[in-house]
CHARMM internal coordinates of N, CA and C (Angstrom, degrees):
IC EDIT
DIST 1 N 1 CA 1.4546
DIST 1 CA 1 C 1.5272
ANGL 1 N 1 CA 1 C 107.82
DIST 1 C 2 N 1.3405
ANGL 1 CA 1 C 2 N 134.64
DIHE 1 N 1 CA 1 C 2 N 127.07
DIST 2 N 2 CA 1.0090
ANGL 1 C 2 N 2 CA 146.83
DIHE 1 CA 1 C 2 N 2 CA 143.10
DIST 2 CA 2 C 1.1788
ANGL 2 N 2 CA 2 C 125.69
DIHE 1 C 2 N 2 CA 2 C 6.40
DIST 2 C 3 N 1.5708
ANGL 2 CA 2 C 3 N 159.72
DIHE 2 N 2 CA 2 C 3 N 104.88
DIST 3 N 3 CA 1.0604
ANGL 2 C 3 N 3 CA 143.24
DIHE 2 CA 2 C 3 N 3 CA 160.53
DIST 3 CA 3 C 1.3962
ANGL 3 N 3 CA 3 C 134.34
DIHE 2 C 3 N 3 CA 3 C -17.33
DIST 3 C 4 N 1.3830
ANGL 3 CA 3 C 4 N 114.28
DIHE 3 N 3 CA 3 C 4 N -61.05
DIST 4 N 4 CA 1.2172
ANGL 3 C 4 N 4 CA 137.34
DIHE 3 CA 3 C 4 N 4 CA 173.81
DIST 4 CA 4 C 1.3288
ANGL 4 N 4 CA 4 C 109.50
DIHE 3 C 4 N 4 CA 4 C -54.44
DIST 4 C 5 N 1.5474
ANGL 4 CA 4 C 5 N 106.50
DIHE 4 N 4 CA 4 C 5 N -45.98
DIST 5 N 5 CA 1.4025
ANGL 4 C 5 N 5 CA 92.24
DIHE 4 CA 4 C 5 N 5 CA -168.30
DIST 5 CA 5 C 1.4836
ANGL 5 N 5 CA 5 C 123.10
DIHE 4 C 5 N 5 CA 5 C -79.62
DIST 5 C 6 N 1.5621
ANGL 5 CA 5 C 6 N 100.80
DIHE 5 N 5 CA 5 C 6 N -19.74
DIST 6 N 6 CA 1.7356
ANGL 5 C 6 N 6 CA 111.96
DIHE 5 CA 5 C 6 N 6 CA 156.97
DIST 6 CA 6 C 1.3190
ANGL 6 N 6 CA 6 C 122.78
DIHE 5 C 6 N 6 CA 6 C -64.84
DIST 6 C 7 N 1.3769
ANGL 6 CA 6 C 7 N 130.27
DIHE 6 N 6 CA 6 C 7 N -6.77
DIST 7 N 7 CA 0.7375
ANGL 6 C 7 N 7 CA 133.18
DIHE 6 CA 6 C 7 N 7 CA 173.55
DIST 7 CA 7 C 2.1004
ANGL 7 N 7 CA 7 C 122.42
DIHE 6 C 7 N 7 CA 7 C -95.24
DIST 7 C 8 N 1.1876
ANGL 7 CA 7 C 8 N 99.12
DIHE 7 N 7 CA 7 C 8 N -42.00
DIST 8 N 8 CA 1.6003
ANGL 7 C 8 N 8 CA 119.19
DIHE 7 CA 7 C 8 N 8 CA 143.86
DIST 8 CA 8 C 1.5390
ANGL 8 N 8 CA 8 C 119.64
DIHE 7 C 8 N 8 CA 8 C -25.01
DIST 8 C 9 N 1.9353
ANGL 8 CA 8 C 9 N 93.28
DIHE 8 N 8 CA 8 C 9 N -70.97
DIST 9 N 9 CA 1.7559
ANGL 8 C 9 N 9 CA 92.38
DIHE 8 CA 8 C 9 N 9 CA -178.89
DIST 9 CA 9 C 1.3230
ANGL 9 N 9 CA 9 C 118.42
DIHE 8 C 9 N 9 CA 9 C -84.83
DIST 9 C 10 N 1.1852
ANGL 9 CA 9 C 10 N 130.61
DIHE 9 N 9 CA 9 C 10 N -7.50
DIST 10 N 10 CA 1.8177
ANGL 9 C 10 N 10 CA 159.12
DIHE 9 CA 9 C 10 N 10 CA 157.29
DIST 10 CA 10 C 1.3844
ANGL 10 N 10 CA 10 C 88.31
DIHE 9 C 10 N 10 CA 10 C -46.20
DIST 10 C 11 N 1.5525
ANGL 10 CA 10 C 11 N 136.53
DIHE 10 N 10 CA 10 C 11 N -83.71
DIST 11 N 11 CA 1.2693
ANGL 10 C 11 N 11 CA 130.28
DIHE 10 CA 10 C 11 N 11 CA -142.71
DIST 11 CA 11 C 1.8615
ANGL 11 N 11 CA 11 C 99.30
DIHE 10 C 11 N 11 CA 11 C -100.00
DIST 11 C 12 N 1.0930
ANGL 11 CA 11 C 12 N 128.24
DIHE 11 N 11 CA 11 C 12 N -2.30
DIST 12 N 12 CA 1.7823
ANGL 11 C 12 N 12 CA 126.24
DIHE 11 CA 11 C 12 N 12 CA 164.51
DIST 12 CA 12 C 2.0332
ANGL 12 N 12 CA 12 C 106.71
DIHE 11 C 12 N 12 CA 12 C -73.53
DIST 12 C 13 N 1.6523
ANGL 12 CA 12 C 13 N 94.88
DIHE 12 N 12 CA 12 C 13 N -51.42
DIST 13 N 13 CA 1.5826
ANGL 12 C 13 N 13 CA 114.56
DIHE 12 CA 12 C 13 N 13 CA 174.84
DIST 13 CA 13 C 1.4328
ANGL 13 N 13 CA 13 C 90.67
DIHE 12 C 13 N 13 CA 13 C -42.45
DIST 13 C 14 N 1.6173
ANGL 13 CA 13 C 14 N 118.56
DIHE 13 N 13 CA 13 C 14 N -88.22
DIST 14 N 14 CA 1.6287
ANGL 13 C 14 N 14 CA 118.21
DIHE 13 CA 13 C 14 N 14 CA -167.45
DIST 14 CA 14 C 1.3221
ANGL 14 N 14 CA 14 C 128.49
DIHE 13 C 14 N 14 CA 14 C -56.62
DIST 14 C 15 N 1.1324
ANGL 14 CA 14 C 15 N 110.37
DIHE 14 N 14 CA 14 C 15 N -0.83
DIST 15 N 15 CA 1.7722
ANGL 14 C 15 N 15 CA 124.18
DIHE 14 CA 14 C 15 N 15 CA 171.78
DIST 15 CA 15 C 1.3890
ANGL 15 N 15 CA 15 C 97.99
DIHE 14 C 15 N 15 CA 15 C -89.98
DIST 15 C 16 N 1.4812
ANGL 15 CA 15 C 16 N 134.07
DIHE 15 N 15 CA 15 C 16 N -47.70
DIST 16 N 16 CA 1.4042
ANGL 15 C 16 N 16 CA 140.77
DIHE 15 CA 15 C 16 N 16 CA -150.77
DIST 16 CA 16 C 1.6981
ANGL 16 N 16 CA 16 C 85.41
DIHE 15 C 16 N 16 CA 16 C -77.37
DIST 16 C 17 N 1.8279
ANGL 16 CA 16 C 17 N 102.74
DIHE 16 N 16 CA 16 C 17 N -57.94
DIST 17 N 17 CA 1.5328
ANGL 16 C 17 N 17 CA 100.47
DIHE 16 CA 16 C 17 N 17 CA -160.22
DIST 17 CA 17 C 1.6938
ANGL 17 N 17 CA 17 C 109.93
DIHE 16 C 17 N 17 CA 17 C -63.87
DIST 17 C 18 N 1.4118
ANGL 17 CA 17 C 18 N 131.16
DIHE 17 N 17 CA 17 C 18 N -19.53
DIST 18 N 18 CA 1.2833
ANGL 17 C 18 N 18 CA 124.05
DIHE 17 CA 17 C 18 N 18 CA 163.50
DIST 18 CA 18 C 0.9094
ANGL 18 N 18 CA 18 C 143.47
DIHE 17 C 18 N 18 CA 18 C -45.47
DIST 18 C 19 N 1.6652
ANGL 18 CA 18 C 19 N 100.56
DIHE 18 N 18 CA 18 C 19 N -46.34
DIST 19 N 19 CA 1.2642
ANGL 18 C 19 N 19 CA 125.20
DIHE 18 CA 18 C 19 N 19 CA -168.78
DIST 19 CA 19 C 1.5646
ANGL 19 N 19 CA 19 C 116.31
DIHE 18 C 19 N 19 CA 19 C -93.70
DIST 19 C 20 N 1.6399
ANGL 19 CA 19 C 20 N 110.05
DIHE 19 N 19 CA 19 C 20 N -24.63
DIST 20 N 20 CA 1.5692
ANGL 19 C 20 N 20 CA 124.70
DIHE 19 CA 19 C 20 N 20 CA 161.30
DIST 20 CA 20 C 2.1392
ANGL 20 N 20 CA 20 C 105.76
DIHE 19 C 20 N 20 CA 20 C -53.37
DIST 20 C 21 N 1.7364
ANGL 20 CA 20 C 21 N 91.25
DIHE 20 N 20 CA 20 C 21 N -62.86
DIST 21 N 21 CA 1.4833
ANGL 20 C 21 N 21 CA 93.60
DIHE 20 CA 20 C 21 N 21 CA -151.00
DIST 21 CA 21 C 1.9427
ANGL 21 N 21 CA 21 C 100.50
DIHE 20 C 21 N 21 CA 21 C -67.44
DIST 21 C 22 N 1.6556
ANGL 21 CA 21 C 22 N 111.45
DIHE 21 N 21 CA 21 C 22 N -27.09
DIST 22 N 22 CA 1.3900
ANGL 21 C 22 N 22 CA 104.04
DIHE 21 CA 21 C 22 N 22 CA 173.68
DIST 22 CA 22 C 1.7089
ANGL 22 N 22 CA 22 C 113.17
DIHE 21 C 22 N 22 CA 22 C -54.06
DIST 22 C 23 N 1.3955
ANGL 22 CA 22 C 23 N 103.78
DIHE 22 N 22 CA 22 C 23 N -32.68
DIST 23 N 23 CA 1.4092
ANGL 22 C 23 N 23 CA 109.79
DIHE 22 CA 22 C 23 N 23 CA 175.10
DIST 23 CA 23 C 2.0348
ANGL 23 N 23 CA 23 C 136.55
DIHE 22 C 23 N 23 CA 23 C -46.14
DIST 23 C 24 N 1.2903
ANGL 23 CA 23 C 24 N 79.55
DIHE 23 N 23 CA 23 C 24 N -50.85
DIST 24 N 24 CA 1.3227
ANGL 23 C 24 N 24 CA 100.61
DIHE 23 CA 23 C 24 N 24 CA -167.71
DIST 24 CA 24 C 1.8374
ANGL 24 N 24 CA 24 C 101.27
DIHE 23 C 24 N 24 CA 24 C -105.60
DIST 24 C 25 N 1.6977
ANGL 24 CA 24 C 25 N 122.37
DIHE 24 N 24 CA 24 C 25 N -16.58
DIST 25 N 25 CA 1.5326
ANGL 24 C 25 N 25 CA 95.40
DIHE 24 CA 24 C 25 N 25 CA 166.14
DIST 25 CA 25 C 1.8290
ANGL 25 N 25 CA 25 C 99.24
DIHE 24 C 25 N 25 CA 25 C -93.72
DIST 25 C 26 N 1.6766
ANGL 25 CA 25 C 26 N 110.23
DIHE 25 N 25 CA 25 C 26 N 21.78
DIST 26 N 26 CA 1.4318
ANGL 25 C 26 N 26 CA 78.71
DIHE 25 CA 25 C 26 N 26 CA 173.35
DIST 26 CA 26 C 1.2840
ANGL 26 N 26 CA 26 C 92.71
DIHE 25 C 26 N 26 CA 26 C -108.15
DIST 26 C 27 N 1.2160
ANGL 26 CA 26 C 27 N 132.49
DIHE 26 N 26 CA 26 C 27 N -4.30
DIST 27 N 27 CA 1.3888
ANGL 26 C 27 N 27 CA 124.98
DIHE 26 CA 26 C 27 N 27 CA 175.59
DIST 27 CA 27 C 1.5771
ANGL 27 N 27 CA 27 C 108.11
DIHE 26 C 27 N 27 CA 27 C -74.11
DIST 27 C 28 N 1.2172
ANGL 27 CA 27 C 28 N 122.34
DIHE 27 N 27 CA 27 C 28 N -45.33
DIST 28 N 28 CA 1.4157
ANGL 27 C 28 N 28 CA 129.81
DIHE 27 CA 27 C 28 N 28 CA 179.35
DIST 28 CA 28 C 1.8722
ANGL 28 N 28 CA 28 C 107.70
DIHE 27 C 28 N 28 CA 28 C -47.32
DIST 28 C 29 N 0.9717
ANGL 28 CA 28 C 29 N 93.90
DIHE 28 N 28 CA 28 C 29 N -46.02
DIST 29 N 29 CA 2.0018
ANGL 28 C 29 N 29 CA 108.70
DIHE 28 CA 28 C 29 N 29 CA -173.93
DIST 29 CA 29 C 1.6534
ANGL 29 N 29 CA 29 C 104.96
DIHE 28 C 29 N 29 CA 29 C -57.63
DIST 29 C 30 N 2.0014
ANGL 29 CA 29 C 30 N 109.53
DIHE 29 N 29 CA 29 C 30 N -33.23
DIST 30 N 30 CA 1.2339
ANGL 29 C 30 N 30 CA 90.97
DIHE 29 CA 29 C 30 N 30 CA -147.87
DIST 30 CA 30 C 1.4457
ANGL 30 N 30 CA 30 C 80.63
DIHE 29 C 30 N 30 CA 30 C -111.43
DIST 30 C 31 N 1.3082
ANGL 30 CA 30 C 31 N 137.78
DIHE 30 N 30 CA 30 C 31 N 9.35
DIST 31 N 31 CA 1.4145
ANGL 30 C 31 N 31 CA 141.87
DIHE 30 CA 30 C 31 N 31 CA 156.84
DIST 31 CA 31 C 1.3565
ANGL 31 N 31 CA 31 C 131.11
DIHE 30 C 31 N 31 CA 31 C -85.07
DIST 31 C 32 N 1.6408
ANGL 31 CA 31 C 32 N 114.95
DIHE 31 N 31 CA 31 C 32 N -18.50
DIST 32 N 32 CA 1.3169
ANGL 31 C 32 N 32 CA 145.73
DIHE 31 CA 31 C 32 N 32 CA -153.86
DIST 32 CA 32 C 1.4737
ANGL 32 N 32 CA 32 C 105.39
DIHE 31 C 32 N 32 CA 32 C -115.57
DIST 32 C 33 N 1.1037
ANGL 32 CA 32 C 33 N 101.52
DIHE 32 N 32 CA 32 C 33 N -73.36
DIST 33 N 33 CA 1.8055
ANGL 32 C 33 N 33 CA 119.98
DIHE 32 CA 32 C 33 N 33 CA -164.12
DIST 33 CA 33 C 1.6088
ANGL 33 N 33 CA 33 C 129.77
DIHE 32 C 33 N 33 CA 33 C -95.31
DIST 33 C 34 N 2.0995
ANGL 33 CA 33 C 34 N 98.96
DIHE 33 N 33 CA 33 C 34 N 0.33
DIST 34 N 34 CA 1.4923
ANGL 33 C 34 N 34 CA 83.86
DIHE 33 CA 33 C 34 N 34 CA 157.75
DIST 34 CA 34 C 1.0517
ANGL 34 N 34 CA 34 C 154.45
DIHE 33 C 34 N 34 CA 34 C -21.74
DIST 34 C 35 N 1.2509
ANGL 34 CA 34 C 35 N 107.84
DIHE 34 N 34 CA 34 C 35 N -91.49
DIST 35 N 35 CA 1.9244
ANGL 34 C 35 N 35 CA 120.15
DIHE 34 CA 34 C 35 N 35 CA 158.35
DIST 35 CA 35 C 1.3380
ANGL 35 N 35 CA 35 C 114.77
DIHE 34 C 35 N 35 CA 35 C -57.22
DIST 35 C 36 N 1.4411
ANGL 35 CA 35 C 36 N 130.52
DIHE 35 N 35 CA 35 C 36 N -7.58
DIST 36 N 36 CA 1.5020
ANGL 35 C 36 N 36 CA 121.08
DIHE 35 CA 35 C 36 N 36 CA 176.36
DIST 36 CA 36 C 1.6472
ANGL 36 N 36 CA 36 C 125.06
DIHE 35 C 36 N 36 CA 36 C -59.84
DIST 36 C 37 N 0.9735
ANGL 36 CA 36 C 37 N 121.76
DIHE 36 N 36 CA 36 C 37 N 155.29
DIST 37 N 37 CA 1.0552
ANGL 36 C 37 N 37 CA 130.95
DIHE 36 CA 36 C 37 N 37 CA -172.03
DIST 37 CA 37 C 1.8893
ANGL 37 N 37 CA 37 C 119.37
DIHE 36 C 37 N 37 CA 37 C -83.72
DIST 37 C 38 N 1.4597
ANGL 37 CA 37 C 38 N 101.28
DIHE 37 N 37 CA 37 C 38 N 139.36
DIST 38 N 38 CA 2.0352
ANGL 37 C 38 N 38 CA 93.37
DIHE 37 CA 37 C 38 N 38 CA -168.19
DIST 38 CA 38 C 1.4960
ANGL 38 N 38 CA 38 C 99.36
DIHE 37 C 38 N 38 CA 38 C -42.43
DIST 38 C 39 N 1.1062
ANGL 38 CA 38 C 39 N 134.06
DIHE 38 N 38 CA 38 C 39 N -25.30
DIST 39 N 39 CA 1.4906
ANGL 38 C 39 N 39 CA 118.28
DIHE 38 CA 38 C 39 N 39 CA -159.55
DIST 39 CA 39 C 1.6055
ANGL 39 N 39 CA 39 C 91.32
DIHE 38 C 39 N 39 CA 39 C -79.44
DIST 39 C 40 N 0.9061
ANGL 39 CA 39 C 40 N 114.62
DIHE 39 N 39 CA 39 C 40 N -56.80
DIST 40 N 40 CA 1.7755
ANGL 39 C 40 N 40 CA 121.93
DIHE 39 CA 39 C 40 N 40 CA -169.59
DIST 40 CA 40 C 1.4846
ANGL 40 N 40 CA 40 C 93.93
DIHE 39 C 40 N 40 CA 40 C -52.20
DIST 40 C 41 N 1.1082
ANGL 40 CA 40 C 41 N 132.37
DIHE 40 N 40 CA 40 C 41 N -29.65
DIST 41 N 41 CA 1.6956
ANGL 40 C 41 N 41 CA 111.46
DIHE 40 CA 40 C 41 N 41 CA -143.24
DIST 41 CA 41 C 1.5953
ANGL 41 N 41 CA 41 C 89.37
DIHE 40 C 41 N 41 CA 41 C -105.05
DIST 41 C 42 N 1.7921
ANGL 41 CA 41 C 42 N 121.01
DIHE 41 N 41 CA 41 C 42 N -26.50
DIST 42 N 42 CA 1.0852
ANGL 41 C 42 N 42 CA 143.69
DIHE 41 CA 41 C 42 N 42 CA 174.87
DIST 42 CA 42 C 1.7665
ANGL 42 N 42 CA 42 C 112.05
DIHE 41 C 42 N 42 CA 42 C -33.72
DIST 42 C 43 N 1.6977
ANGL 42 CA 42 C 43 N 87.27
DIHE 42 N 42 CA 42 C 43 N -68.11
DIST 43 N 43 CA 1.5625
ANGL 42 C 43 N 43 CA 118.92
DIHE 42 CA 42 C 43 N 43 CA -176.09
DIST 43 CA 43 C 1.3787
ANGL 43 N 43 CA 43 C 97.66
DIHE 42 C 43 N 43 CA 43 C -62.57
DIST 43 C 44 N 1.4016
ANGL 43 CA 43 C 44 N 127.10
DIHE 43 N 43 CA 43 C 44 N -48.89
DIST 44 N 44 CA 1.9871
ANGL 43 C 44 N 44 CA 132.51
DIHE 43 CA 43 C 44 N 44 CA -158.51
DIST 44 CA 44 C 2.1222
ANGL 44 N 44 CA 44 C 75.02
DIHE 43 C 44 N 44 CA 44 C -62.31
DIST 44 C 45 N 1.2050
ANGL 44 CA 44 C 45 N 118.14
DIHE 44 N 44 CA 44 C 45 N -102.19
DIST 45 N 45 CA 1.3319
ANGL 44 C 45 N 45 CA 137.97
DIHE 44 CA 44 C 45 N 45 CA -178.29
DIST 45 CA 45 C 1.7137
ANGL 45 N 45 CA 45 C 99.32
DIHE 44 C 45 N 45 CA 45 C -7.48
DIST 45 C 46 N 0.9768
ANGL 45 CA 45 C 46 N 145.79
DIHE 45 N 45 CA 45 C 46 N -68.18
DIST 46 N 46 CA 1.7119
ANGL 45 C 46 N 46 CA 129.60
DIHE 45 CA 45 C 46 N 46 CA -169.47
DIST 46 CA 46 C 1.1104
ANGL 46 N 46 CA 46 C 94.59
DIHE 45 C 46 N 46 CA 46 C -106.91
DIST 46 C 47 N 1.3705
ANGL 46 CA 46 C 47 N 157.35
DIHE 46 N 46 CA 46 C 47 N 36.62
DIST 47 N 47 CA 1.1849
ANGL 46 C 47 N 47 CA 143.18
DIHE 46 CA 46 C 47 N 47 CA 94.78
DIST 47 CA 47 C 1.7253
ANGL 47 N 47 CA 47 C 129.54
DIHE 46 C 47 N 47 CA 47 C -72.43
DIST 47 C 48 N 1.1837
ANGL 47 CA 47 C 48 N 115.25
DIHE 47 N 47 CA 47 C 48 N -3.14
DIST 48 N 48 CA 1.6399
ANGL 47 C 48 N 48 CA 109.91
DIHE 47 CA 47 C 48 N 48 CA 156.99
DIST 48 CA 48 C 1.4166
ANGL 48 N 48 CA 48 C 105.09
DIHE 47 C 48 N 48 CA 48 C -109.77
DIST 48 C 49 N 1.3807
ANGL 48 CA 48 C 49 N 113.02
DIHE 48 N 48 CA 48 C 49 N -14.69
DIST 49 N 49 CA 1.3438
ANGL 48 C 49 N 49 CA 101.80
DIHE 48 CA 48 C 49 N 49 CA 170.31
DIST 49 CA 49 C 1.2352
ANGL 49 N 49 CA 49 C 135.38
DIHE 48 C 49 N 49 CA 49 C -69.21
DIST 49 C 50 N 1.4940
ANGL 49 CA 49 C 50 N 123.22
DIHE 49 N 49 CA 49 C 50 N -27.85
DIST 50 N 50 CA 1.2849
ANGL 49 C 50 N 50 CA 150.96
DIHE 49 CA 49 C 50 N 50 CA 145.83
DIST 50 CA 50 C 1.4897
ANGL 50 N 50 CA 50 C 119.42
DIHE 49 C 50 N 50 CA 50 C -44.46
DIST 50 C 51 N 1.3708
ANGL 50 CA 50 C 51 N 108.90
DIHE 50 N 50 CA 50 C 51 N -47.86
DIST 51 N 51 CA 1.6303
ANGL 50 C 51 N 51 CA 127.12
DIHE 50 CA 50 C 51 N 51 CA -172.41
DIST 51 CA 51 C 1.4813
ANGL 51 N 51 CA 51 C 114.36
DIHE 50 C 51 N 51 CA 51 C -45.37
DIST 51 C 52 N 1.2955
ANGL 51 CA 51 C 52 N 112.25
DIHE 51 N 51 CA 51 C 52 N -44.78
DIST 52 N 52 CA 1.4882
ANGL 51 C 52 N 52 CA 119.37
DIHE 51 CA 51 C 52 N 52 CA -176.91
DIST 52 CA 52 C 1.1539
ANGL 52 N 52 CA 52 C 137.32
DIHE 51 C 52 N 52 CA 52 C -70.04
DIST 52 C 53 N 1.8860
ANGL 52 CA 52 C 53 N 104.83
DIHE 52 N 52 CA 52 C 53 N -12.01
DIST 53 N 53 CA 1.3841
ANGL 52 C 53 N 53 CA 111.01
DIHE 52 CA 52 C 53 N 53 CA -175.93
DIST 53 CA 53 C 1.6176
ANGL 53 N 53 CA 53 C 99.00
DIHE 52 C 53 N 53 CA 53 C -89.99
DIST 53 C 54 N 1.4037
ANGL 53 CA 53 C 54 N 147.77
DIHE 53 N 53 CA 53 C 54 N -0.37
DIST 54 N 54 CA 1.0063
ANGL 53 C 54 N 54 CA 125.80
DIHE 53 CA 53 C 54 N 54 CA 179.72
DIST 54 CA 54 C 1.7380
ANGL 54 N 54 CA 54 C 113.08
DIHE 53 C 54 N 54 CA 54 C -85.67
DIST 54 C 55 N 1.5870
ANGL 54 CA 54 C 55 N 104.80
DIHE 54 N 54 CA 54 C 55 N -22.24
DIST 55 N 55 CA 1.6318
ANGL 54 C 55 N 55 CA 103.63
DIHE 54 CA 54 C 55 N 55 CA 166.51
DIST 55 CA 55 C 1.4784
ANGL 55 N 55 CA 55 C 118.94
DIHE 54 C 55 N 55 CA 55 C -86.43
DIST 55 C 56 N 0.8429
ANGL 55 CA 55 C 56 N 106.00
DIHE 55 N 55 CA 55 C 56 N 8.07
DIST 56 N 56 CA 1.6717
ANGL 55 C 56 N 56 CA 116.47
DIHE 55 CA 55 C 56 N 56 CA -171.34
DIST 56 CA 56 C 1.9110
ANGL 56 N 56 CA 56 C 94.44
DIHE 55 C 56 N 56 CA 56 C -108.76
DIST 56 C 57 N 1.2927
ANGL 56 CA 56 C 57 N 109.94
DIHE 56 N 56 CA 56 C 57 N -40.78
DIST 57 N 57 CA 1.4617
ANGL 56 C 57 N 57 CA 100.54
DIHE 56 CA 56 C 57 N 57 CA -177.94
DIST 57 CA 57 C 1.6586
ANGL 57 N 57 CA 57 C 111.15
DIHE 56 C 57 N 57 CA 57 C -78.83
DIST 57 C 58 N 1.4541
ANGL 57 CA 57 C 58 N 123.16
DIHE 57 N 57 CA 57 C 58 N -8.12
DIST 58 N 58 CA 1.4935
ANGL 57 C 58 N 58 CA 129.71
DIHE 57 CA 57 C 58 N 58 CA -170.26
DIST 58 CA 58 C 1.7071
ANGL 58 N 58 CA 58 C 93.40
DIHE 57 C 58 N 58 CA 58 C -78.03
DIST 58 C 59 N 1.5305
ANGL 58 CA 58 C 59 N 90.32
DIHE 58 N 58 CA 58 C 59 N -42.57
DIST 59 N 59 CA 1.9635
ANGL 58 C 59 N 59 CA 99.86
DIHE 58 CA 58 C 59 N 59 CA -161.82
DIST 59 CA 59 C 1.9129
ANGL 59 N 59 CA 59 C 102.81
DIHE 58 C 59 N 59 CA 59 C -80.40
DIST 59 C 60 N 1.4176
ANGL 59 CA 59 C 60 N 118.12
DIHE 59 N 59 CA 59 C 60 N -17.19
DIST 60 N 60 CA 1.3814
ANGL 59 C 60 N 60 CA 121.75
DIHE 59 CA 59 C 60 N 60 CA 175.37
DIST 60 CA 60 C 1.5274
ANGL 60 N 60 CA 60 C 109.37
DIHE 59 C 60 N 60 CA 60 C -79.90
DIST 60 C 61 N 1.4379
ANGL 60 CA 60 C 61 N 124.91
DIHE 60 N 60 CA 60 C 61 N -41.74
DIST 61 N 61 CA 1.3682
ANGL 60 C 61 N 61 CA 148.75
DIHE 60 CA 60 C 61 N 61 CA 171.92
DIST 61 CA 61 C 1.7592
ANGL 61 N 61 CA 61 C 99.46
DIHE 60 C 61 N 61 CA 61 C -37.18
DIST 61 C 62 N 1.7428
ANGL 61 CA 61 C 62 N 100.84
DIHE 61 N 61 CA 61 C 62 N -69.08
DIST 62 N 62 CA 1.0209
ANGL 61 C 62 N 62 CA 114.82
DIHE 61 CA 61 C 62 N 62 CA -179.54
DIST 62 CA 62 C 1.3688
ANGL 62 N 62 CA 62 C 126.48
DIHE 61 C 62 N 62 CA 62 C -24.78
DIST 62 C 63 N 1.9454
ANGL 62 CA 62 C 63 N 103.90
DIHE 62 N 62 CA 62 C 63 N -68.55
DIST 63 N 63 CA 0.9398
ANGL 62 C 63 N 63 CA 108.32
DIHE 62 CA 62 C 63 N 63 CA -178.22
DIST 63 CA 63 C 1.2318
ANGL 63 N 63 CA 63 C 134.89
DIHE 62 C 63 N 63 CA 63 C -92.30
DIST 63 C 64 N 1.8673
ANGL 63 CA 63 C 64 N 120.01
DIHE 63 N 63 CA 63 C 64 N 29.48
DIST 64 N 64 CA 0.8065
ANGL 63 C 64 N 64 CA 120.02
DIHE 63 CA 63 C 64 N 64 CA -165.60
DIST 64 CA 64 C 2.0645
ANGL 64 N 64 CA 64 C 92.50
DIHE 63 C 64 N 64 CA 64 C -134.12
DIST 64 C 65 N 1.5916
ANGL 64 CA 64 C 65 N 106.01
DIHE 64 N 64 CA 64 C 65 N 24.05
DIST 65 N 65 CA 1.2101
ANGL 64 C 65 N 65 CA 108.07
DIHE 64 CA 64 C 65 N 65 CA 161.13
DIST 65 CA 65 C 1.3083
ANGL 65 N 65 CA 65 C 132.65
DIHE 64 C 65 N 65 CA 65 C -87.93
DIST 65 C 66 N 1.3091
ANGL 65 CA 65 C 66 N 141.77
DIHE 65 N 65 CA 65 C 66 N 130.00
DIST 66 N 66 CA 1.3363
ANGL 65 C 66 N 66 CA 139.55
DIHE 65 CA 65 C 66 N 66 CA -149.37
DIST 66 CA 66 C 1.3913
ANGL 66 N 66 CA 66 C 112.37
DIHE 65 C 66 N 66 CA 66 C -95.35
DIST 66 C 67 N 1.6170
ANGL 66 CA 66 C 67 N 116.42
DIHE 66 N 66 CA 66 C 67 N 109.97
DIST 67 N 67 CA 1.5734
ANGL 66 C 67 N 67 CA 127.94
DIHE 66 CA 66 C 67 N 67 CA -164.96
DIST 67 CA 67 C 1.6590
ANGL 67 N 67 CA 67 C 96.91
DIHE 66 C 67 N 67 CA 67 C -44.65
DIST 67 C 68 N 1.3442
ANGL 67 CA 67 C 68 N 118.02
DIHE 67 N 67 CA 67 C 68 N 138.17
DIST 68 N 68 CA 1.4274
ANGL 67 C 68 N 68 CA 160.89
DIHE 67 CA 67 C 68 N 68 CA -173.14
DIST 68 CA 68 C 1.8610
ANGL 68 N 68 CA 68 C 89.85
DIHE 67 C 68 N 68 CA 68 C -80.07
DIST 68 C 69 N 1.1719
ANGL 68 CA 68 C 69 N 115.78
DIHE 68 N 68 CA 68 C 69 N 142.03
DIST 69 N 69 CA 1.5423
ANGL 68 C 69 N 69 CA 117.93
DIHE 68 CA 68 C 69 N 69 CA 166.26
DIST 69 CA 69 C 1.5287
ANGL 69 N 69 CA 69 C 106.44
DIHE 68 C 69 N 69 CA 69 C -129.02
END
COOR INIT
IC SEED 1 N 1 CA 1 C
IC BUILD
């Protein structure tokens, strides 16, 4: 596959996966952590905030492997 073009579906993937996982840990927060306490909601917030870069670094990895001949 093409460089470029891994790079194409590399950056649609990490746009999609942003915009999915902002989705669903803000739904989790506002289903979860109402009544929770700042410490709880503290910990929820930079621990999903953190969370996302390990699928985001699999899909950057990806596209930053050098086509095979």
């Amino acid at each position: 596959m093409p460089i470029r073009l891994k790079k194409l579906i590399g950056t649609v993937l990490l746009i999609a996966l942003v915009v999915l996982y902002a989705l669903v840990a803000s739904a989790v927060a506002v289903a979860r952590l109402g009544d929770a306490g700042a410490l709880a909601q503290l910990a929820f917030f930079i621990f999903s905030g953190l969370l996302w870069i390990l699928p985001a670094m699999a899909i950057i990895k990806w596209m930053m492997v050098p086509r095979r001949d």
